[in-house]
N, C-alpha and C positions, 0 to 999 in steps of 0.2 A: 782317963776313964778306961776303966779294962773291959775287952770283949768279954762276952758273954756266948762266945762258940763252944764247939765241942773243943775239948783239950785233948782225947787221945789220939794217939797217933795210929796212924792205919798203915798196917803194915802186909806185906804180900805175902800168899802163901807159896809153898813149894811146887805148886802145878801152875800157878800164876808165873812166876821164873822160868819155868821152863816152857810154856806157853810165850813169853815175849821173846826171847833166846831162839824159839824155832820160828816165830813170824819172822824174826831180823834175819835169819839164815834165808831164807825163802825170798826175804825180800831183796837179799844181797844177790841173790842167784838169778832170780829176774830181771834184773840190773842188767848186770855183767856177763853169762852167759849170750846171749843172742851178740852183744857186742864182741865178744870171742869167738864167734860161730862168724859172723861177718867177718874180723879182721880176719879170721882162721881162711875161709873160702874165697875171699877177694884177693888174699897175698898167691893161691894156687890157680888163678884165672892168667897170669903172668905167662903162664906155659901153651905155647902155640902146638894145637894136638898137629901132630904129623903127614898124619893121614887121613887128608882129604877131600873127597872123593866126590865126583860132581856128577851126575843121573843128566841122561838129555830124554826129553818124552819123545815117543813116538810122535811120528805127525800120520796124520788118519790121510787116506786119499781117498778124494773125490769119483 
């Protein structure tokens, strides 16, 4: 028994392409960026700053 569906074929247009093309870019970047931004600023925590410098507070008298 043969279906009785639509037979044509649905095809995409040219703004629909480039429309899925830029959600994948976006979605890739959301990804990957912040994980680049982390390994990027966790690998430069490694560096002991030089310089520094310890404050003593006043003590008040009675």
């Amino acid at each position: 028994m043969e279906s009785t569906g639509p037979t044509h074929k649905s095809s995409k247009t040219k703004s629909q392409s480039w429309a899925e093309l830029i959600g994948t870019i976006i979605a890739i970047l959301t990804l990957t960026l912040p994980l680049l931004a982390i390994a990027y600023y966790s690998s430069n925590q490694s560096i002991e700053p030089s310089n520094q410098s310890t404050y003593s507070l006043p003590q008040a008298n009675d």
